[in-house]
C-alpha positions as CSV (number, residue, x, y, z in Angstrom):
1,X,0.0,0.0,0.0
2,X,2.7,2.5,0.6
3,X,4.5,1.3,-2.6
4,X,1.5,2.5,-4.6
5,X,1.4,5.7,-2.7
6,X,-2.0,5.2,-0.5
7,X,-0.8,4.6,2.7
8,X,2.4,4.8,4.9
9,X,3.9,1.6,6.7
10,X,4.4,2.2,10.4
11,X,7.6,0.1,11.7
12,X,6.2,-2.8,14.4
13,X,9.8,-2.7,15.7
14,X,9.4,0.9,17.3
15,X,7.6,2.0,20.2
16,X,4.3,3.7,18.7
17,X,2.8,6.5,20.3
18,X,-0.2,8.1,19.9
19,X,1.3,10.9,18.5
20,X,2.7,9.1,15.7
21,X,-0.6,6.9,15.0
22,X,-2.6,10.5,14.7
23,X,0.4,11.6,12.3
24,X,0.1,8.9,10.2
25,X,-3.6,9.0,9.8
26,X,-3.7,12.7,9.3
27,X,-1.3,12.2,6.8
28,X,-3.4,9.8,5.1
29,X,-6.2,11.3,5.1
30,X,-5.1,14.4,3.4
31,X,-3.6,15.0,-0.1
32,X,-2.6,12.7,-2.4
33,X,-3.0,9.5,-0.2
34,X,-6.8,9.5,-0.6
35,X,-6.8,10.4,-4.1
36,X,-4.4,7.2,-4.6
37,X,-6.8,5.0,-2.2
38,X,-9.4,6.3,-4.3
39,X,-8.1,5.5,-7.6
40,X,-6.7,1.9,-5.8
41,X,-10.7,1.2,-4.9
42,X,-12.2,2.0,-8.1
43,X,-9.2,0.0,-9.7
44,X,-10.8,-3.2,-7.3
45,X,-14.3,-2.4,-8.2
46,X,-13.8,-2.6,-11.9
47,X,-11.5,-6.0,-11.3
48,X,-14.5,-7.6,-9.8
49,X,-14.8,-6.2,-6.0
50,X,-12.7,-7.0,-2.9
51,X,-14.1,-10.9,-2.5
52,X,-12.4,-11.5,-6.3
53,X,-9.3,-9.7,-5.2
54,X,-9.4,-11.5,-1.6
55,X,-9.8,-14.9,-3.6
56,X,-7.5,-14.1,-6.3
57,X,-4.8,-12.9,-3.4
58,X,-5.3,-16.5,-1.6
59,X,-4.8,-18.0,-4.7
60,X,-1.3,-16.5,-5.9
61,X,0.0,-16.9,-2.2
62,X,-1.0,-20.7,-2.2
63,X,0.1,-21.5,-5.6
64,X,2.4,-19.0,-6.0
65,X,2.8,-15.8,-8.5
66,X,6.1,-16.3,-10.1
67,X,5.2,-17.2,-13.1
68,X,3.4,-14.1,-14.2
69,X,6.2,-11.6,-13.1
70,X,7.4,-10.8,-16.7
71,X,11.1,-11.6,-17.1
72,X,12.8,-7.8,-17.3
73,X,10.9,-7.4,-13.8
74,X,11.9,-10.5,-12.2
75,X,15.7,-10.2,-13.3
76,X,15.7,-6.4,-13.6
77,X,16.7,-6.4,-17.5
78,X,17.6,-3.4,-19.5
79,X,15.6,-2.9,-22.5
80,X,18.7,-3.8,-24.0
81,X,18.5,-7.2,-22.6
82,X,14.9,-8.2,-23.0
83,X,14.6,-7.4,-26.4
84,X,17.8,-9.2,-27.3
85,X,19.4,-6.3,-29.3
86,X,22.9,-7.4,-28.3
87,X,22.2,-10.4,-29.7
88,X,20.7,-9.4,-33.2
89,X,23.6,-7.0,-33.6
90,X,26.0,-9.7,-33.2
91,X,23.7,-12.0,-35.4
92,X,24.0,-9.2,-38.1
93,X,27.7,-8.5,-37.7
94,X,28.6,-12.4,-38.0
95,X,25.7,-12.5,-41.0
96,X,27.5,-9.8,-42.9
97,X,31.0,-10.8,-42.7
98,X,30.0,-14.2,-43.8
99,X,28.1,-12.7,-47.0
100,X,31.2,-10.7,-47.7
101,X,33.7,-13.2,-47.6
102,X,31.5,-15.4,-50.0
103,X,31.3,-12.6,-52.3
104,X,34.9,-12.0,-52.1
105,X,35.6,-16.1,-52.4
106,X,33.4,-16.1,-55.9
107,X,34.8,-12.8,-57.3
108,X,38.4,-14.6,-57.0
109,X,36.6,-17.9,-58.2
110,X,35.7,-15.9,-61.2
111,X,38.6,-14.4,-61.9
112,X,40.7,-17.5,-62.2
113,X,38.5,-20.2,-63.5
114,X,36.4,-18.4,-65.6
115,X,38.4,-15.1,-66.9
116,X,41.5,-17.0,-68.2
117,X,42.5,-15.2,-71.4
118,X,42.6,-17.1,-74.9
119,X,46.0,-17.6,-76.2
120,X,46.4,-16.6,-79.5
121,X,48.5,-18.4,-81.5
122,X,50.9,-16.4,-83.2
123,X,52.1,-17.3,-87.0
């Protein structure tokens, strides 16, 4: 909740005091912390209510929610990395000198099978 901006997390390892508890819900209540629980309730309402989101919570901590992290969140890719750029430039690289070599290989080809010169025969 205070990830997505509509709450704050108080710290169970401190000592609260009342004074910190009416902070924080002052705090909440004002600005931009409703306006993001707002937006966060309407968000539930149009996913099917709290009872789908309760269920579908139950569910992904039971079964587990790993697989639908998408791989440049889970391993903190680059754009770079997830859409293999690297890798195509390397492909292209490799492609190209391989395509210039053969085209280099045939030109010589050509030149010494199929250019040889006729020798006249002189009288």
């Amino acid at each position: 909740v205070e990830h997505a901006g509509a709450g704050i997390m108080l710290d169970p390892h401190k000592r609260l005091t009342a004074d910190m508890i009416k902070h924080s819900i002052e705090t909440i209540e004002s600005g931009e912390h409703r306006k993001k629980a707002e937006l966060i309730r309407k968000l539930f309402l149009s996913a099917g209510g709290v009872n789908r989101a309760a269920n579908l919570v139950e569910l992904y901590t039971s079964a587990g929610y790993d697989h639908l992290i998408p791989a440049y969140v889970k391993y903190n890719w680059s754009w770079i990395e997830y859409t293999n750029i690297d890798v195509y430039c390397v492909m292209s690289v490799c492609l190209g000198i391989i395509i210039y070599l053969t085209i280099v290989v045939s030109r010589c080809c050509f030149k010494c099978c199929c250019n040889k010169s006729k020798k006249e025969k002189k009288e």
